[in-house]
C-alpha positions in Angstrom: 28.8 -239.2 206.6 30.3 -239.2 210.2 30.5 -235.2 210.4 26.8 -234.6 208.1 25.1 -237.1 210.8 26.7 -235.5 213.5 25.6 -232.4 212.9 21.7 -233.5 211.3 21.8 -234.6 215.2 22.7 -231.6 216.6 20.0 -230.0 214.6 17.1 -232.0 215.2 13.9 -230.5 215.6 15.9 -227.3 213.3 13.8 -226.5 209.8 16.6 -228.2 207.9 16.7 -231.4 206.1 18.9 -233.7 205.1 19.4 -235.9 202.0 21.5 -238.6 201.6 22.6 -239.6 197.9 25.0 -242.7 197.3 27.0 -241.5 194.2 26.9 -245.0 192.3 23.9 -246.2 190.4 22.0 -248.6 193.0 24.8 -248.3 195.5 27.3 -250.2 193.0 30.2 -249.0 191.5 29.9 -251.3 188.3 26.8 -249.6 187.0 28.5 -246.5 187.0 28.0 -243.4 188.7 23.7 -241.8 189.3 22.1 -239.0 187.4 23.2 -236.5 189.4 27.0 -237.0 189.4 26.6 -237.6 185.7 24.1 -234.4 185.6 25.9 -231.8 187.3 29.7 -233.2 186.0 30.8 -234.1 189.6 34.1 -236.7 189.4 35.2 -236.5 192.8 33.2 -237.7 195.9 31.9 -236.5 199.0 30.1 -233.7 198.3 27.9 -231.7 200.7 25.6 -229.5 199.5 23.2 -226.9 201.3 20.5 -225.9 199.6 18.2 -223.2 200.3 14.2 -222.6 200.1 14.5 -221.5 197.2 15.9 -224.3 195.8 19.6 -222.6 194.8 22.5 -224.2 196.0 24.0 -221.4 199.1 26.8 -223.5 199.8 28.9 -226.3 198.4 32.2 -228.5 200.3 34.0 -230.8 198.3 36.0 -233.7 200.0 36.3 -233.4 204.0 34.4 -230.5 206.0 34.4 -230.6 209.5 31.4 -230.0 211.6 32.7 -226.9 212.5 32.5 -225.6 209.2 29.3 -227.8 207.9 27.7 -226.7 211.3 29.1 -222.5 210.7 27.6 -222.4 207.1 24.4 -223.9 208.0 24.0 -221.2 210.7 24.9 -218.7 208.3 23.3 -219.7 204.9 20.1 -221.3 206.0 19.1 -220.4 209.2 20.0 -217.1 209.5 
């Protein structure tokens, strides 16, 4: 969350959005984990996901990124 809100802060004012989603059901681990974990089979967590206009996903990071890469892929994939 450190690195994502690091760089949403860099951005501001930028055409680019960003979504926070806790991966438990209501924020607690005993009811499991949310739709979307269940959904699209995801096991591990972070996840950051950048997702373009059209609604397909351009670029995915699993675990750690740092903002260098978050911030690089954002440039690239979304507001090139």
């Amino acid at each position: 969350m450190d690195v994502v809100s690091h760089v949403r802060k860099q951005l501001s004012g930028a055409p680019v959005h960003f979504i926070h989603v806790e991966v438990y059901t209501d924020n607690d681990p005993a009811r499991g984990y949310n739709r979307w974990m269940r959904e699209w089979g995801l096991q591990t967590e972070p996840w950051v996901f950048l997702v373009g206009g059209n609604g397909r996903i351009t670029a995915k990071f699993e675990g750690p990124v740092s903002v260098h890469e978050l911030r690089s892929a954002i440039d690239s994939k979304l507001l090139d």
